[in-house]
C-alpha atoms as one frame of an Amber mdcrd trajectory, in Angstrom:
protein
   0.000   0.000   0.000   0.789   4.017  -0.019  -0.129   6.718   1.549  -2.046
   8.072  -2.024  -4.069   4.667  -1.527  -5.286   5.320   2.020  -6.322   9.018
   0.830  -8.929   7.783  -1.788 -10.531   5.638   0.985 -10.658   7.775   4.165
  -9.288  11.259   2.904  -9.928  12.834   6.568  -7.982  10.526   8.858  -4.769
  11.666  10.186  -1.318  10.700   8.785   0.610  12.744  10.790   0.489  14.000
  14.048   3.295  16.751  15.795   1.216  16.527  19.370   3.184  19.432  21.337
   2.737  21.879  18.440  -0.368  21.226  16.898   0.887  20.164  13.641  -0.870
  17.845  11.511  -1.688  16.574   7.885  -4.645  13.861   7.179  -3.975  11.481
   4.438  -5.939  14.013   1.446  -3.638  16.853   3.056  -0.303  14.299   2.451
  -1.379  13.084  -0.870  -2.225  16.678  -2.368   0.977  17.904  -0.520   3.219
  14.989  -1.627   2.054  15.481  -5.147   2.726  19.466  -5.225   5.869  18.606
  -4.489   7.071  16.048  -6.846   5.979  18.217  -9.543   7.940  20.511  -8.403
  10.554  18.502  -7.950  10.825  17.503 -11.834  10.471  21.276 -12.407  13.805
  21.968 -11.180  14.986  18.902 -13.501  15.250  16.190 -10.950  14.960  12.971
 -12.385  15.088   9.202 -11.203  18.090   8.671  -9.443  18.851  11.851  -8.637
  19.900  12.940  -5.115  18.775  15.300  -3.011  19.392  16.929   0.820  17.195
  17.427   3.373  17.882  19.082   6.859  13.811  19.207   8.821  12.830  18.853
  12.096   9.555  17.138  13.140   7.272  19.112  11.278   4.580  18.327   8.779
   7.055  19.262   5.950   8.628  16.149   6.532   6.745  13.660   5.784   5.255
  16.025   2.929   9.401  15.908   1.079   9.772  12.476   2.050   6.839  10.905
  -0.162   6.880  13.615  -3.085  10.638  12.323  -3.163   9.865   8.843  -3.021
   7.422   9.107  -5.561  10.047  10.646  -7.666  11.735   8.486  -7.144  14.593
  10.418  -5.650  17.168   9.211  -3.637  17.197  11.158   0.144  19.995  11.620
   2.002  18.187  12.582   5.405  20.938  15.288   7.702  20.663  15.464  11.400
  19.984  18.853  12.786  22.069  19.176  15.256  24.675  19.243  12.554  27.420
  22.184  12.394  28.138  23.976   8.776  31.365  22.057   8.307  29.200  18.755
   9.262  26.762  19.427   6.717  28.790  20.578   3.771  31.028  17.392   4.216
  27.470  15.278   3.736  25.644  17.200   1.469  29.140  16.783  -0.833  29.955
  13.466   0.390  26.159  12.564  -0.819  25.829  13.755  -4.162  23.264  16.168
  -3.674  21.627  18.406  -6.062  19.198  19.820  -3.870  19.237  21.247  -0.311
  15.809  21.274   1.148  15.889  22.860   4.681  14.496  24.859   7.973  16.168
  28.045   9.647  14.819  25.784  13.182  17.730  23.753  13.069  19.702  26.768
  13.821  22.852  28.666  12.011  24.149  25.892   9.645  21.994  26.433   6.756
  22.399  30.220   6.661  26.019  29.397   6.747  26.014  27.354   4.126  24.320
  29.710   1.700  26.283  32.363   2.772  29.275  30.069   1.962  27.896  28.330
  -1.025  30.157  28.140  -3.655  32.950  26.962  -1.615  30.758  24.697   0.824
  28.045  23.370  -1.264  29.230  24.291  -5.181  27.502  21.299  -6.275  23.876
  22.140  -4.899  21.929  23.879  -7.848  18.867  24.280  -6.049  18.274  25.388
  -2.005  14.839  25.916  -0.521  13.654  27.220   2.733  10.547  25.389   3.987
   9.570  28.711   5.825   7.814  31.712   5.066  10.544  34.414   4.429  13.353
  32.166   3.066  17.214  32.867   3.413  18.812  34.939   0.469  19.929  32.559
  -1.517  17.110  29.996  -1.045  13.162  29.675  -2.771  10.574  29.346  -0.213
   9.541  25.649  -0.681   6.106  26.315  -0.344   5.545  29.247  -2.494   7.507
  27.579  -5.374   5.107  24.584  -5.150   1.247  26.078  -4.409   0.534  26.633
  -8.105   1.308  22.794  -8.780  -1.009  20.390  -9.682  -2.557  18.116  -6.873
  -2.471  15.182  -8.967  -0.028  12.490  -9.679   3.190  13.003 -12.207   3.481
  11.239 -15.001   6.172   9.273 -14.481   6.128   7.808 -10.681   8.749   5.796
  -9.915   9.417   4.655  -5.990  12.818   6.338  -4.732  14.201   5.922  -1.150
  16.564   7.455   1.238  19.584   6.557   2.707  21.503   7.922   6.208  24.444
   8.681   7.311  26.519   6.647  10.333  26.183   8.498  13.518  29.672   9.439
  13.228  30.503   7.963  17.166  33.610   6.503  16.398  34.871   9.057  12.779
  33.582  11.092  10.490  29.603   9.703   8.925  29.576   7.459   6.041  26.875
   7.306   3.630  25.056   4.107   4.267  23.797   2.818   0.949  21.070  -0.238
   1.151  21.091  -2.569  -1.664  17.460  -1.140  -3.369  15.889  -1.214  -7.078
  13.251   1.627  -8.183  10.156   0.206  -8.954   6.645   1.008  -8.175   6.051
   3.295  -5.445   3.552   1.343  -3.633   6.461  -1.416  -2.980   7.646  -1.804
   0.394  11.641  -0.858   0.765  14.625  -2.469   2.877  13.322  -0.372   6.021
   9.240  -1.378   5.841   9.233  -4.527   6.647   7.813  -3.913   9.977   4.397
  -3.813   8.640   3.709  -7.353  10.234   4.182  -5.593  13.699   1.510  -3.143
  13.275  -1.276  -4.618  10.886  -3.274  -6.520  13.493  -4.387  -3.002  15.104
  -7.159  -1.207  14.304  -7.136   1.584  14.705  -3.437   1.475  13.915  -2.340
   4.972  15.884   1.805   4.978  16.574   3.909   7.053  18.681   7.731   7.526
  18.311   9.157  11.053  19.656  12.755  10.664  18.057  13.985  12.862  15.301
  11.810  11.418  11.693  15.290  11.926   9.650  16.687   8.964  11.971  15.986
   5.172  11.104  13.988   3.636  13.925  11.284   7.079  13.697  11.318   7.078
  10.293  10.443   3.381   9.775   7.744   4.006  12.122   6.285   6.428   9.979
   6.955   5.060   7.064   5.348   1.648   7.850   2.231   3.749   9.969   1.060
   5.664   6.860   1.863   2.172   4.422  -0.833   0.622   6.709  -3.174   3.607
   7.071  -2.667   4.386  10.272  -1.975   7.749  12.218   1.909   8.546  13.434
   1.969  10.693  16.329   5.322  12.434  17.392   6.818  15.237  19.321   8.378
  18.308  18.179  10.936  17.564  20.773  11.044  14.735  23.038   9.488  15.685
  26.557   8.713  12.334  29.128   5.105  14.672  30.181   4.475  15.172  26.589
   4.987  11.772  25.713   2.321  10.370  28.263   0.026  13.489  27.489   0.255
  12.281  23.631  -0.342   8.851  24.220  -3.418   9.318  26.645  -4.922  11.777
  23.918  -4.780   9.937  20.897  -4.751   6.738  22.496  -1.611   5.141  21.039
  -1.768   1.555  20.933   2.118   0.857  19.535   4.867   2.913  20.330   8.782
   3.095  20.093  11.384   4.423  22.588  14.974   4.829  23.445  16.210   3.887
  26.921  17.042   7.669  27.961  13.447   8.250  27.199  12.336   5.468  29.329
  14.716   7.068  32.341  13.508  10.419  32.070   9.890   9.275  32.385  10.463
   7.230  35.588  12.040  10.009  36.897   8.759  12.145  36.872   6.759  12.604
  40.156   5.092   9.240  41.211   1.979  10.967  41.297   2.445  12.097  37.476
   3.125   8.275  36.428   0.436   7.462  38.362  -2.331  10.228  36.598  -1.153
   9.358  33.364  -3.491   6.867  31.161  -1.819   4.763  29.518  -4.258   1.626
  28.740  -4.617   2.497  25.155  -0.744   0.643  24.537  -0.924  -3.056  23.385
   2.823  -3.001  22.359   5.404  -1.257  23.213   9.576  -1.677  21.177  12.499
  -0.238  22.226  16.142  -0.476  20.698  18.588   2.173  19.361  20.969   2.146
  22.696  21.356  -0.379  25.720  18.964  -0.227  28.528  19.766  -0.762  31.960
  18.110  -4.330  32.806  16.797  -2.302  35.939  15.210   0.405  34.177  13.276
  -2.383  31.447  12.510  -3.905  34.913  10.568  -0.777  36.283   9.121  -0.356
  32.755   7.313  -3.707  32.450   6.179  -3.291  36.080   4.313   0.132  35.227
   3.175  -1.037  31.598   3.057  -4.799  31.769   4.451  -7.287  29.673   4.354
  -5.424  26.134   7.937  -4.140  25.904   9.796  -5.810  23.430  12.865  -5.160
  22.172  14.933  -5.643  18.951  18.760  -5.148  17.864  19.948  -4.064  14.369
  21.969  -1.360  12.503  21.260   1.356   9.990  23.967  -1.264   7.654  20.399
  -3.898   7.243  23.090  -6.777   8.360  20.996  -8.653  10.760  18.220  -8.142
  13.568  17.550  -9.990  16.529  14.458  -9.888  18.229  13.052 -10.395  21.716
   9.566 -10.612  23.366   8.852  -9.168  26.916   7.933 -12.819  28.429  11.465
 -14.168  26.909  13.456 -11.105  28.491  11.591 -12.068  32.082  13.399 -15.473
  31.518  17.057 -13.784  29.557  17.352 -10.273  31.638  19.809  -7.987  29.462
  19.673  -9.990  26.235  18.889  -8.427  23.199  16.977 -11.406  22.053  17.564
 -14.029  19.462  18.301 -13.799  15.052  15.578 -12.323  13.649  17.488 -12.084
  10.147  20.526 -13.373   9.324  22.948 -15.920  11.602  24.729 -14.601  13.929
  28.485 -15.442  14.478  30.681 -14.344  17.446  34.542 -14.085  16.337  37.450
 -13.000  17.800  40.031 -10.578  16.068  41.903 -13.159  13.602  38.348 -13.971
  12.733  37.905 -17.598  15.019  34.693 -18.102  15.830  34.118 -18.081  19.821
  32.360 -20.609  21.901  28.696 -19.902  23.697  29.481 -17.257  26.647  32.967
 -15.693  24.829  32.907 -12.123  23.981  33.868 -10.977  20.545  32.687  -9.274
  17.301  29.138 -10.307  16.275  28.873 -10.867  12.831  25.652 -11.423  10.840
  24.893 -13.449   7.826  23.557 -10.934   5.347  20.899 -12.353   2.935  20.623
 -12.448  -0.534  19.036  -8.807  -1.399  20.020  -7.417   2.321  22.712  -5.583
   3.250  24.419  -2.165   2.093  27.757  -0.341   1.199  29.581   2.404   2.669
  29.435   5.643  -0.133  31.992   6.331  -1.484  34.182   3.761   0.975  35.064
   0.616  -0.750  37.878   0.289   2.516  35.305   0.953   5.194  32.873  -1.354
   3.015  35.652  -4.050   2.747  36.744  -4.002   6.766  33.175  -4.660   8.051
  33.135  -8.019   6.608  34.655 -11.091   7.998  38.013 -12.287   7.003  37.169
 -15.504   5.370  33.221 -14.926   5.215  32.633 -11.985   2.712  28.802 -12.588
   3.624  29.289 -12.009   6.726  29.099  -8.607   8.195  29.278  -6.449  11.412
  28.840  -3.021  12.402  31.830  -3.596  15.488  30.130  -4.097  18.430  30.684
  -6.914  20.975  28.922  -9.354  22.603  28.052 -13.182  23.255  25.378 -15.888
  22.228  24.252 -17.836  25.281  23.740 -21.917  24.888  20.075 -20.989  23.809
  21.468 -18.609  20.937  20.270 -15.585  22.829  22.468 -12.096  22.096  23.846
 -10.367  25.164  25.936  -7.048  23.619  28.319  -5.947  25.893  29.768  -2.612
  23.752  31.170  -1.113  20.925  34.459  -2.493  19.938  35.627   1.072  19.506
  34.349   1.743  23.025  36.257  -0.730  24.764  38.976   0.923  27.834  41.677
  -1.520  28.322  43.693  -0.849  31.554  46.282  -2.722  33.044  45.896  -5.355
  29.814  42.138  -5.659  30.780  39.212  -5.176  28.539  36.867  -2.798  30.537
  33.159  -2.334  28.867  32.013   0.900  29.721  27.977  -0.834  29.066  28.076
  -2.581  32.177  29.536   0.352  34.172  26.629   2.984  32.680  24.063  -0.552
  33.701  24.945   0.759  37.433  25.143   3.635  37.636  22.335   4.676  35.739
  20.129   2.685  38.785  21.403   5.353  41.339  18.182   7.427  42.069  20.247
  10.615  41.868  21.469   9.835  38.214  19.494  10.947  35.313  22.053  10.017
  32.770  25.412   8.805  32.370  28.603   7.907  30.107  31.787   6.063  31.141
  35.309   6.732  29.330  38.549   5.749  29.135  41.238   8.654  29.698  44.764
   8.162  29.684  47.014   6.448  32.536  50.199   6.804  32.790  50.929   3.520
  34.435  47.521   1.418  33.374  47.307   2.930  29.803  43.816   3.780  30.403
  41.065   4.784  33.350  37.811   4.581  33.742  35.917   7.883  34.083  32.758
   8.675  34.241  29.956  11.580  33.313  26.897  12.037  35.435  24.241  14.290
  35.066  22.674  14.271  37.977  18.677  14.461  38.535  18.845  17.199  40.075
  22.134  19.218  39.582  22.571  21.266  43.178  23.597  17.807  43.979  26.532
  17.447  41.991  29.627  17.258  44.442  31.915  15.329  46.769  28.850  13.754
  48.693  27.795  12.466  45.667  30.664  11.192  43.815  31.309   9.072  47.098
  27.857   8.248  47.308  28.542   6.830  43.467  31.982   5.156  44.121  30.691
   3.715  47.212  27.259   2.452  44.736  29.615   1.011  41.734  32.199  -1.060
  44.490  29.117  -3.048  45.910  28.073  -3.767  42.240  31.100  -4.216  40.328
  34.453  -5.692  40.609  36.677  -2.555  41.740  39.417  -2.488  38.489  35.493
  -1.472  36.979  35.234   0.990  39.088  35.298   4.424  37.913  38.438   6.114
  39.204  37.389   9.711  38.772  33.444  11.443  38.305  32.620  14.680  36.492
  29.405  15.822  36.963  27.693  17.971  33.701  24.012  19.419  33.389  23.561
  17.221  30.293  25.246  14.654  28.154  25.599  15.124  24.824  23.527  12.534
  22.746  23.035  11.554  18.966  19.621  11.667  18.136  18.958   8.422  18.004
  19.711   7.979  21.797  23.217   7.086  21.540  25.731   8.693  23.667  28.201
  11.074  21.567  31.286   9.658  23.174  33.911  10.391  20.259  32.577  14.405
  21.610  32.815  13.060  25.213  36.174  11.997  25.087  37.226  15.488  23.404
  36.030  17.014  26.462  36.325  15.505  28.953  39.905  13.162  27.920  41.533
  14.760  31.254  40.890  15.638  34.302  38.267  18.793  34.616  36.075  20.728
  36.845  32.343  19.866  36.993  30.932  21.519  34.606  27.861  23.288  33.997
């Protein structure tokens, strides 16, 4: 199915929802929009295969680009926002891009980038402003496109988008999935979640994170193949996020771990208020959670979390229901696509229980390349298994075949000769009911090589200080062996984060790679 489909058969039901600013587009409104657009779109000469840019926020322009793209069938390369002009340039370039498509809400970079354009952006022939009074340099997107027809173009032809590495470890590659064109009402490498959602009806979704990332936009992507009506947040806010739920009555929704922290952290009495019957089924992935915070999660919202594993690459997924967790506490569940191999360096595979480098099976069809890359490409696959891939991070299979990550490889602190994962550190210290957030480092030691440090924000920040950081060693020596042990805290208002929940260490370790004050 698409979206076009679902607005000849109920015209007036929502297809997008921004909840904490009022925002929203029903499926006529998306169709008419969509199709504006894509004439547009070949008015500016952009043909099949052709690239294009686009820097939005979570705003009703969104999903109104995406599908007049896709049914040009355009390829997307989706920017975060948080992105700085140098960032940007380097993707935009990186990308191919013909077109920039943007919002002056995602702060300076764009007007930088015009300002700069012929040395930052010389390939970009087109750049337009989604707002009312667009940058010089840039067509208002909307102006450009009101005297276009509302009906289909000619020549439709389903395009797709493609995103950029988060960057955590070196600068973003351009993460190409193996896809053909071909009719736009085809499902592509990142629907295929559809099975999760088509027993509800009403199908209503929630997901808060930023649309240009994978996990939200699958969820809207797969919500509006099915009908159904997306719901998300301008910006992620834990009392927003119950408010939106209890007022469109959600029945599936997606999460992040730091999302489900900062909404056990409200009031008791505010969990309490807050009606949340309307949710059959509940996933959460991106980032690992804290087996005690799933814990407190299924005991306020029953046994509907589940929780799956994959990467932006399409390798492999695994997969795990709420009742199978209750039994396998901090696995990530078992292959949901593609075998799953556990290797060490030389490329031996490891015995149930062993830590190493997971590495999926990629199927027939599955699977992508680094752009422009053919190295990076090459080093993610195994040595003597070109089929095989990974994306670096660590972990073990169990006797049962159950996935337990235990970190990035890049991630890894190794003092003394010892491989320290920082997961299992963040794991317990995130419990400590005057934590909010966390992130564990290695910084230099002159005798060890490496030390563990780590990053709290506190809950509530006028307790940041020496009470607390021995409140926090004396927490982590009960629960951990002590060469675990953090050897220094630094307590910040807030950690930096990617916006798809993960913690920006490669930024942490610029900061704080020595010792520092707490910092504000």
């Amino acid at each position: 199915m698409h979206p076009y489909q679902h607005a000849a058969t109920h015209p007036d039901r929502l297809a997008f929802v921004v909840a904490d600013s009022g925002e929203s587009l029903t499926y006529r409104e998306l169709d008419e929009g969509s199709n504006r657009l894509a004439h547009l779109l070949r008015s500016i000469g952009l043909q099949p295969g052709d690239r294009i840019a686009i820097m939005l926020k979570n705003t009703a322009d969104f999903p109104l680009l995406y599908w007049a793209a896709q049914r040009s069938g355009l390829f997307m390369a989706l920017l975060s926002t948080h992105l700085k002009p140098a960032e940007a340039a380097y993707i935009v370039n990186d990308s191919g891009a013909r077109a920039l498509f943007f919002s002056t809400a995602v702060g300076e970079t764009p007007a930088v980038l015009l300002a700069q354009r012929e040395t930052l952006i010389p390939a970009i022939t087109h750049c337009f402003d989604v707002g009312d009074s667009p940058l010089p340099g840039a067509q208002s997107l909307w102006r450009a496109a009101q005297d276009m027809p509302v009906t289909p173009i000619a020549d439709q032809v389903g395009g797709y988008h493609f995103l950029y590495s988060s960057g955590t470890t070196g600068r973003p590659k351009g993460i190409m999935h193996k896809f053909t064109p071909g009719l736009i009402e085809a499902l592509s490498p990142t629907e295929g979640g559809t099975q999760l959602y088509e027993r509800f009806d009403p199908l209503v979704t929630f997901n808060a994170g930023p649309v240009y990332h994978g996990a939200p936009l699958s969820s809207m992507l797969v919500t509006q193949r099915l009908g159904g009506t997306f719901v998300t947040l301008y910006k992620f806010d834990a009392l927003a996020a119950l408010r939106a739920i209890q007022e469109y009555q959600v029945c599936a929704a997606q999460f992040v771990p730091t999302m489900f922290v900062r909404m056990l952290a409200l009031p008791n009495e505010v969990r309490s208020a807050a009606d949340t019957s309307s949710l059959k089924y509940v996933l959460h992935a991106a980032a690992p959670c804290a087996v005690g915070i799933k814990r407190q999660m299924i005991d306020w919202w029953g046994p509907i979390i589940d929780e799956y594993y994959g990467a932006t690459e399409n390798i492999g997924a695994t997969y795990i229901r709420a009742a199978e967790w209750l039994e396998k506490p901090g696995s990530v569940g078992r292959s949901l696509q593609g075998a799953m191999h556990i290797c060490d360096e030389a490329g031996n595979e490891l015995p149930p229980g062993e830590d190493g480098i997971l590495y999926f099976e990629v199927a027939e069809g599955r699977g992508s390349d680094y752009l422009n890359d053919a190295d990076k490409t090459s080093s993610s696959r195994h040595p003597q298994h070109p089929e095989w891939a990974t994306v670096g991070d660590v972990g073990h299979l169990d006797e049962d075949g159950y996935l337990f990550l235990t970190d990035r490889k890049d991630f890894t602190i190794i003092s003394g000769g010892v491989n320290i994962y920082p997961q299992a550190i963040e794991d317990t210290l995130i419990l400590h009911p005057c934590v909010l957030d966390v992130a564990v480092i290695g910084i230099p030691n002159p005798e060890f090589g490496e030390e563990v440090k780590a990053i709290v924000q506190p809950l509530h920040w006028e307790d940041a200080g020496d009470e607390l950081r021995r409140q926090l060693d004396d927490w982590c020596h009960e629960r951990i062996s002590a060469i675990t042990c953090p050897r220094s805290y630094q307590f910040v208002e807030e950690l930096p984060r990617l916006p798809s929940g993960k913690l920006a260490k490669k930024e942490l370790r610029k900061l704080f790679g020595g010792d520092a004050p707490w910092t504000r």
